[in-house]
N, C-alpha and C positions, 0 to 999 in steps of 0.2 A: 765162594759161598756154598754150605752144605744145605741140599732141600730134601729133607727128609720126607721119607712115604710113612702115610699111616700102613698097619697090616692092613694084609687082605680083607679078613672078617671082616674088621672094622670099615674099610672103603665100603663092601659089599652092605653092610648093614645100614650107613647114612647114606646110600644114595638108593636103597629101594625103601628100610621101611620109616626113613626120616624124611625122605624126600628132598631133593636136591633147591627145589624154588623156593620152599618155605620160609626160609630162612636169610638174612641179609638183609640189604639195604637198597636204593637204586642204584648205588655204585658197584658195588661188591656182594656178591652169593658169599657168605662164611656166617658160622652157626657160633659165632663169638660176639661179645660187644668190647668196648676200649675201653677204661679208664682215664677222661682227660688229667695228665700230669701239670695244665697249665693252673684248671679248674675244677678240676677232682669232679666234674661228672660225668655220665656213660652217656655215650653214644655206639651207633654200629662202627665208623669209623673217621676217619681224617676229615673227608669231606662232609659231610654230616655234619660236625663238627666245626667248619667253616662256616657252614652257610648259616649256622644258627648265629656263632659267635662273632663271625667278621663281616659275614655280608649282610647279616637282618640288618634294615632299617629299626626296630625295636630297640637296639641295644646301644647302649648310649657309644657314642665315639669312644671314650676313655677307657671305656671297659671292651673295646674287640681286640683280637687277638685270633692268631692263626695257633692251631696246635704244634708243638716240636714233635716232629713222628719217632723221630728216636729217641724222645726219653720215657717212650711209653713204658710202662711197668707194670700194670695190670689187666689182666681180661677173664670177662665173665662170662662160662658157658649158658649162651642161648638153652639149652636142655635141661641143667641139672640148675642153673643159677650161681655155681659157684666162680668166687671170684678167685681167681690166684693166677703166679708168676703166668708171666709171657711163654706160651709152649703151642707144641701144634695140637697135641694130642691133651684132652679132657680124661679123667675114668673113663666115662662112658663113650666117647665120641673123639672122633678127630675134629677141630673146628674150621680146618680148611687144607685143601688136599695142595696147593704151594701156601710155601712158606717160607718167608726170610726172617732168618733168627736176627739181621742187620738194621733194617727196617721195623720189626715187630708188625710184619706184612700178613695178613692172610687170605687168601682167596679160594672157594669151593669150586671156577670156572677156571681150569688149566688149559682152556682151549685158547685161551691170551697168548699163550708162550711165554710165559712171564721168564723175568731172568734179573740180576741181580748185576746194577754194573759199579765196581771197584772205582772206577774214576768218576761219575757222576754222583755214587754215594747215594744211588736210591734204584727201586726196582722197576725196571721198565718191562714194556708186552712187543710181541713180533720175536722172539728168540733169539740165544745168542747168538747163532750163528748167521744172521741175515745180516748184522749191526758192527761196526765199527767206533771205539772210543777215538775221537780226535784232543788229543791234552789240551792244542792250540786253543779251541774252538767251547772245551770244556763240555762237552755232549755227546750222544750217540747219533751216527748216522747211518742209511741204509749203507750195505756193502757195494751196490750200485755206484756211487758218489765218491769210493774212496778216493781212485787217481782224478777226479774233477772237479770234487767240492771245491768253493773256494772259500780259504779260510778266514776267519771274522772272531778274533776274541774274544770268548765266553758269548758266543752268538746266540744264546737261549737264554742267557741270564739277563734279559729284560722282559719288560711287560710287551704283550703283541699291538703295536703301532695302532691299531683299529681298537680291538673290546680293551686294550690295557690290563687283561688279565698275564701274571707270571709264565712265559711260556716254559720255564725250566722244567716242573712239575704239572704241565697240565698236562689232562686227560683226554686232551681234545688233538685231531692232527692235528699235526705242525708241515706245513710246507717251506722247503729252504729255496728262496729263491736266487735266481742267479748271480748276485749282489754278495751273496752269502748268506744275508739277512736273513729273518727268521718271523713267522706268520703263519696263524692260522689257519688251517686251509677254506675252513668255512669263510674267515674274513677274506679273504683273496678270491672266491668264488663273489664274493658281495664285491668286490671290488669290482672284478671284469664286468659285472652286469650292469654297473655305475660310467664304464667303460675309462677307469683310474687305472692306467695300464706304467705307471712308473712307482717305481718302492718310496713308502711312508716315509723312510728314515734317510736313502740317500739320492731320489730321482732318477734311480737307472731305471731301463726298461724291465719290464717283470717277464717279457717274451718275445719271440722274434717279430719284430715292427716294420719286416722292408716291405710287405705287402702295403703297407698304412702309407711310409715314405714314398711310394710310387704313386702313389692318390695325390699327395702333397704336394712332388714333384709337376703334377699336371695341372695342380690348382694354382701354383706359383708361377706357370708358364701360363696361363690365359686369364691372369691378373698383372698388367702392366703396371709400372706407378707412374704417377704423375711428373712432366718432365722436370720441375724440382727438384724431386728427389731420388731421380732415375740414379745419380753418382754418389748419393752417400751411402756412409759407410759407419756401421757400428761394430761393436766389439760383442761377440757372444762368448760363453762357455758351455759347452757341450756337457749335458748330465751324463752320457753314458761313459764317452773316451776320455774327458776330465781336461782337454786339448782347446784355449781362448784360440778365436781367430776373427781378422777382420773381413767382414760383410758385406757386403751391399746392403741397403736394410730394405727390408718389405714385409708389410703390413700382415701378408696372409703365414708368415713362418718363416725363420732363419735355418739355414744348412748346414751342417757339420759338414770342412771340406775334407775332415780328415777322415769321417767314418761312416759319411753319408748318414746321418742322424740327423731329423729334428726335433728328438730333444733335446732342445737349448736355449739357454736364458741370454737376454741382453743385461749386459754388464754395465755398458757408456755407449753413449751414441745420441743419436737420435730421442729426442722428449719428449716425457708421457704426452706433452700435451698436443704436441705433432702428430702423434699415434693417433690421439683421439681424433683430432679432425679430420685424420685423412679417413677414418673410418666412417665419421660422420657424413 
């Protein structure tokens, strides 16, 4: 991707005597509006554009719709009014200092890093050079995670287990956690504080839990069971190692013997309604 500079003059000239804040939207500083190609009218940009058309409650079911970013085709200079083709630069003005001619992208805030990535097919912010396309995975990740990610197919092309908004294209972090899985960070900060510490979509732990396990272990050791049921024996499966094993059963939590985990579900064994009593 080519991202063209406006001249000099021209930088220098919209960003003292046009003022750099004036202009945009809450998403994006750029001195342009869109053309919606779904619906043929102007907004600042994409988002904008969503929240009027997909996300109001006002707008009947039938009629929402998200905009195609790339088949945008026209924009109208914020200054002069004029509408014409997709371009960075106006007569008067440049109407945002990045730009992807792929996307029909503009933004006046280069302090993003923005950058343009060929396999996800849209433009993401942090720079190229921080970020990693993985094909497998269908998204970018920090260069941190290259040799540790672990991979999960098109791990961003669903909605986030919590709010259900798209994580592919959202503008909000995305934390990968160690499942692979993929989540908002704000929803996963909501999470911990809920103290929901296994992932939405596959029940592994989201962090390290042997501090938690060593509590359990102690609460399992000064909770006897009844001499009943001191020798049975149920069947768990372990969320984290993936590993069924047979049990002892007890009431306060079953043991992964293979990984020292307890998270794990009972499979067969022991009846809900055994459980109940004893807890009763």
């Amino acid at each position: 991707m080519e991202v063209k500079s406006m001249p000099s003059s021209v930088q220098e000239k919209s960003s003292v005597d046009l003022g750099n804040d004036q202009f945009g939207c809450a998403h994006y500083k750029r001195r342009c509006r869109i053309r919606a190609p779904c619906c043929n009218e102007i907004f600042y940009c994409r988002h904008c554009h969503n929240e009027a058309k997909q996300n109001c409650l006002d707008v009947d079911q039938v009629e929402r719709h998200e905009i195609p970013r790339h088949d945008v085709k026209k924009v109208i200079c914020t200054l002069c009014d004029t509408e014409q083709n997709v371009r960075q630069n106006c007569s008067i003005v440049g109407m945002g200092k990045y730009f992807c001619e792929k996307c029909n992208f503009f933004d006046d805030d280069v302090s993003k890093n923005q950058y343009h990535c060929d396999g996800c097919g849209i433009c993401r912010t942090g720079g190229k050079e921080n970020f990693f396309h993985c094909d497998r995975c269908g998204c970018c990740y920090s260069q941190i995670l290259k040799d540790s990610h672990q991979c999960v197919e098109r791990a961003m092309h669903h909605n986030c287990p919590i709010c259900f908004e798209f994580l592919f294209d959202s503008t909000r972090d995305i934390s990968v956690l160690p499942c692979g899985h993929t989540i908002h960070l704000e929803c996963l900060r909501e999470m911990e504080q809920h103290f929901l510490l296994s992932c939405p979509l596959c029940s592994k732990s989201i962090c390290d839990m042997s501090s938690v396990w060593e509590k359990l272990d102690k609460e399992v050791a000064s909770t006897p069971m009844p001499v009943m049921y001191r020798n049975k024996m149920v069947w768990i499966l372990c969320n984290d190692c993936g590993t069924e094993s047979n049990v002892h059963f007890h009431t306060v939590a079953h043991k992964c013997p293979g990984c020292s985990s307890y998270n794990t579900r009972q499979i067969r064994g022991v009846s809900a309604a055994c459980v109940r009593n004893l807890r009763d």
